[in-house]
Structures are given as structure tokens and as C-alpha cells.
N, C-alpha and C positions, 0 to 999 in steps of 0.2 A: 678860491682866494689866493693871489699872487703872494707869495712871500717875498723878500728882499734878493736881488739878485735874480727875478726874472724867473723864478721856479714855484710851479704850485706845490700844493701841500700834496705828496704823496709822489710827489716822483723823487729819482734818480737823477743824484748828480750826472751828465752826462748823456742822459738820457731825451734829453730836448722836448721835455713835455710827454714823452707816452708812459702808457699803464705801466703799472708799476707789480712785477710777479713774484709773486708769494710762493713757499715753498710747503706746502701741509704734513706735518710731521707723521700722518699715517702712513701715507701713500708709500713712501721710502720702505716701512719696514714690510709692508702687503711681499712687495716683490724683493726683500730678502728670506721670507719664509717661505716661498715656494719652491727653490731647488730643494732645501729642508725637506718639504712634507711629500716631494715628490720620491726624496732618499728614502724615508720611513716606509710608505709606500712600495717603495721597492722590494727593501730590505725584512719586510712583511712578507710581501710574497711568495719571494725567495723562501723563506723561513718556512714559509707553509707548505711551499712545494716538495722542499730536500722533505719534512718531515712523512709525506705523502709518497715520496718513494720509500722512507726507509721501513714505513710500514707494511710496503709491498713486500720487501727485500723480505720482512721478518713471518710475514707470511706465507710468502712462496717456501721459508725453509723451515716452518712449520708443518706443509704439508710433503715437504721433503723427508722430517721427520717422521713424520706418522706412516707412509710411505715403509720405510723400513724399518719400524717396528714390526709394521705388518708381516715383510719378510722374514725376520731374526723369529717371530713369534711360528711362521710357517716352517721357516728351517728349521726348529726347536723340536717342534713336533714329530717331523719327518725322522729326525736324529733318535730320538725317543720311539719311534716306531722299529727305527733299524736295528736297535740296540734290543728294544725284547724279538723281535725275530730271530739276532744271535742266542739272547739267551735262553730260547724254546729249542732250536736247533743244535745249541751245544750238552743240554740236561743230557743226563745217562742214558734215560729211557730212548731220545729219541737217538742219540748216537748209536746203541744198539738195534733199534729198528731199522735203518739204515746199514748197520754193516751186514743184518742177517740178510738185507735186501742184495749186498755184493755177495753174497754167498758166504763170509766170513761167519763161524764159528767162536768161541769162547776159547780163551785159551790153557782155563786151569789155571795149577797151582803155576808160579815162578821158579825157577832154577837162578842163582845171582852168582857172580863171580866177585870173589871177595880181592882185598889189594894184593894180596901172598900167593893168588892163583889159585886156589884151593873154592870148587864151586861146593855151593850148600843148597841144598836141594834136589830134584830130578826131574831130570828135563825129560820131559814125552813130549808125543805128538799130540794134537789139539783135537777131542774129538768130538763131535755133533750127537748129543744124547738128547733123548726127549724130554722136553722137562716133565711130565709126570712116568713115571716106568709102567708100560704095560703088562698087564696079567695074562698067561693064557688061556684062560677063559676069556672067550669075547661073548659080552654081555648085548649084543643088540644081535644073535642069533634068535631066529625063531624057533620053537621046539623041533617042526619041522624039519631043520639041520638048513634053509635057505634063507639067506637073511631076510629081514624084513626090509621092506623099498623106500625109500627117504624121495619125498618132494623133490625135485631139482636134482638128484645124484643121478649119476654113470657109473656103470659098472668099470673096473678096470682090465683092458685087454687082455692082460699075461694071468690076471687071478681074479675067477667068474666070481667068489667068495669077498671080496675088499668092494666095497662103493667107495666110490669120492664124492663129497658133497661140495656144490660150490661155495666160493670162499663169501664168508658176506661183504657187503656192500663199504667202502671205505667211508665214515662219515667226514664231512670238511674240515679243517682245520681251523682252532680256534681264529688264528690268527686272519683266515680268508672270511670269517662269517661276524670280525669286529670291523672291518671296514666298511 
């Protein structure tokens, strides 16, 4: 139906008669929330990725960790091994068996030299005694007057009358038969 002025119902001034375009209030906001959703998206990912590394990061120096506990626990030990090996090797008994092994002797009493010069005590020479005193009676004589023959001994060259028996067998040391 023509209206006044030669225009139908529904056009555009200007327009000379064509359709008339409409503008749909959805459409506009469609394509302003997609850069939006395409950010979130992003910014998710991102998000999820960094977190995916940092739980590598925290892992790897977890096992970095445990890594040298292992060590400080193995060098703990070793330390603790070296330390009672000094302290078996420094005890009296074994520092005396050891020096009677360089041939060293005991040395007695002390002789001290006081601040005035004046020494207190007497100094001798150091001498190698046995620790039990022998009797003259030797007790593993036979009546006979020839001693009796011991398993394993030799007689000794300069004197037909003395055996030496061998020494017994060294047994291992604590320390070689805890490892």
C-alpha cells in the first residue's frame, strides 16, 4: 500500500522502493564475545600449562632430593665406620700390640724434669721382661730328662732341650668380619 509521497509502507526514505534492513540485536553481541572466549581459552591453557611445568620443576627436585639424602645417609655411615676403626686402633691394648710388633718395649717408671732443674725420679734403660717370671724348674720335662714332643714344635738349633711351638693362628678382626 503506497503511502503519501510515493513510498510504500516499510521502506526508506531514499531508498526508491527496496527492502528495508533490519539490524537483529543478537548477531552484534555473537561476534563481540568471541575474541572474549577465545582470551579465556587461552589464558586457561596457559594456566594449565605453566602449572604442568612447575610440577615437573617440583618433582625433578624432589628426586634431587631424595638423591642426596641417599648420599649424606651413605657418607654418615662410612664416617661412623672410620671413626670406630680409629677408635679400635687407638685403645691401649691394640697400640701396645702394635708397638711390641716394631720391637718396642715398655718403658717403666718416668724420670721428670722439674721447672728448678732438679729431676725426680730414675731414669734407666727400658727393658723387655716377661710378663710371667720363669721358675727353674721346667715343668714340661719328662722324668726321662728329654722333653716331651709337642704337635707342630721344632726343636731349637743352638739348644736340643727348648721346642718352639708355632705361634697360633691370628683370628680376623672384629672390624673385617662386621662388614
Amino acid at each position: 500500500m503506497p503511502v503519501a509521497g510515493g513510498r510504500t509502507r516499510g521502506s526508506v526514505p531514499g531508498q526508491g522502493g527496496r527492502a528495508r534492513i533490519t539490524v537483529r540485536p543478537g548477531a552484534r553481541q555473537l561476534r563481540g564475545r568471541t575474541p572474549f572466549a577465545v582470551l579465556v581459552v587461552a589464558l586457561l591453557s596457559a594456566g594449565l600449562l605453566g602449572l604442568l611445568m612447575l610440577n615437573t620443576a617440583l618433582n625433578e627436585g624432589s628426586f634431587t632430593l631424595s638423591r642426596l639424602k641417599k648420599q649424606t645417609t651413605d657418607a654418615t655411615d662410612q664416617q661412623q665406620t672410620l671413626q670406630q676403626q680409629i677408635a679400635e686402633q687407638s685403645a691401649p691394648d691394640a697400640l701396645e700390640q702394635r708397638a711390641r710388633g716394631l720391637g718396642m718395649v715398655p718403658g717403666g717408671d718416668p724420670a721428670f724434669l722439674n721447672p728448678d732443674g732438679s729431676v725426680t725420679g730414675k731414669a734407666r734403660p727400658a727393658e723387655d721382661s716377661p710378663p710371667v717370671p720363669r721358675s727353674s724348674a721346667e715343668p714340661w720335662q719328662r722324668p726321662g730328662g728329654s722333653p716331651s714332643p709337642t704337635p707342630g714344635a721344632t726343636t731349637s738349633p743352638g739348644d736340643p732341650g727348648i721346642e718352639l711351638a708355632p705361634a697360633p693362628p691370628v683370628a680376623p678382626s672384629a672390624t673385617g668380619a662386621a662388614r
